[in-house]
N, C-alpha and C positions, 0 to 999 in steps of 0.2 A: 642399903636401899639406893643410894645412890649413883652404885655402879649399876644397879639393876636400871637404873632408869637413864645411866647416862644417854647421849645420845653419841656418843662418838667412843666409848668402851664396850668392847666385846663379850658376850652373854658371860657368867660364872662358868666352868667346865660344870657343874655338878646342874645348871639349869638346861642344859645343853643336852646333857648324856641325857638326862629325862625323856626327853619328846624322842630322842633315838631309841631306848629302850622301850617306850611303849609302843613304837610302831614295828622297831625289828625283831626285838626279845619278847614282848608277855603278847605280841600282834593283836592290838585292842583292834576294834571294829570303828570307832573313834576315840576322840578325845572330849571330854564335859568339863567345860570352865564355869563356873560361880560367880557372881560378885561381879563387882565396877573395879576398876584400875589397874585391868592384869597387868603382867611382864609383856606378855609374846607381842601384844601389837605396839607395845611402845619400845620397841626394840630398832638400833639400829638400821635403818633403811630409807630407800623412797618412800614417800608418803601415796603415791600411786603410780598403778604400773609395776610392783613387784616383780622381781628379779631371783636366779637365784643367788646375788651378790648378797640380797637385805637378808638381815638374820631371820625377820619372824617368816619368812618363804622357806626359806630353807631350815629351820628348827621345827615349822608344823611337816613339811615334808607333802606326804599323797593321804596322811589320814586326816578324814573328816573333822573338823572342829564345831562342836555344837556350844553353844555357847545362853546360857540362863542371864537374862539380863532384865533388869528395871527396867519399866518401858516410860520411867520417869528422867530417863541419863539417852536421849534419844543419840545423841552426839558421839560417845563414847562408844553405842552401838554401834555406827556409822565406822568410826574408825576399827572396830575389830571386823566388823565384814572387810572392810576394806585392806585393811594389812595383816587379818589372818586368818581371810577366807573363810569365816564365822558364819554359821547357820545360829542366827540367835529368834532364841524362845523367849517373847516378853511378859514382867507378869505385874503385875500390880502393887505396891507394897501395901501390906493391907494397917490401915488406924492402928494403934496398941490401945488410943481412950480415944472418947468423943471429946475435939477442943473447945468445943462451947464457945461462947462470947467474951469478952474481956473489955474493960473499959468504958470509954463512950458508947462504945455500941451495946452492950451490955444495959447500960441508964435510957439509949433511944427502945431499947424492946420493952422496958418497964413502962415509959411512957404510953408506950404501942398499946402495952396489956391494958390501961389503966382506960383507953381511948370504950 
């Protein structure tokens, strides 16, 4: 993980060949990334103004990047539009429970009720 995130070591060959094989070999129509803390934009490069010197310019290439993101990680979205030309879909993470109250505020609603 830590090459994967250096900032001055070059992608893995095998993360590399990836985004060439989907755009030259199975020629997807784009690419769909998941999740907060990919690779491609924290790759090597200018932080704006890409090049094709910066890896994540040249590893997405001419196909499309769409990209599924938390619209609660505003930031991190920002940086993949920006260093890898991301079309991002945001979405909501939805509650797993209701969190209810805890504590003091939990003894001021009893009060409330009592009122």
């Amino acid at each position: 993980m830590r090459l994967l995130f250096s900032k001055s070591a070059s992608p893995h060959h095998g993360f590399a060949a990836y985004y060439s094989f989907v755009e030259k070999i199975f020629k997807a129509d784009a690419v769909l990334h998941f999740g907060t803390h990919g690779s491609l934009e924290f790759m090597p490069g200018k932080q704006v103004g890409m090049s094709d010197v910066c890896y994540p310019d040249s590893l997405i290439g001419n196909i499309p990047n769409v990209y599924y993101y938390a619209a609660n990680n505003p930031s991190e979205a920002t940086i993949a539009k920006r260093r890898s030309y991301a079309n991002t879909i945001s979405y909501l993470t939805p509650p797993s429970e209701n969190a209810g109250l805890y504590k003091g505020l939990l003894k001021t609603q009893d009060v409330g009720n009592r009122l």
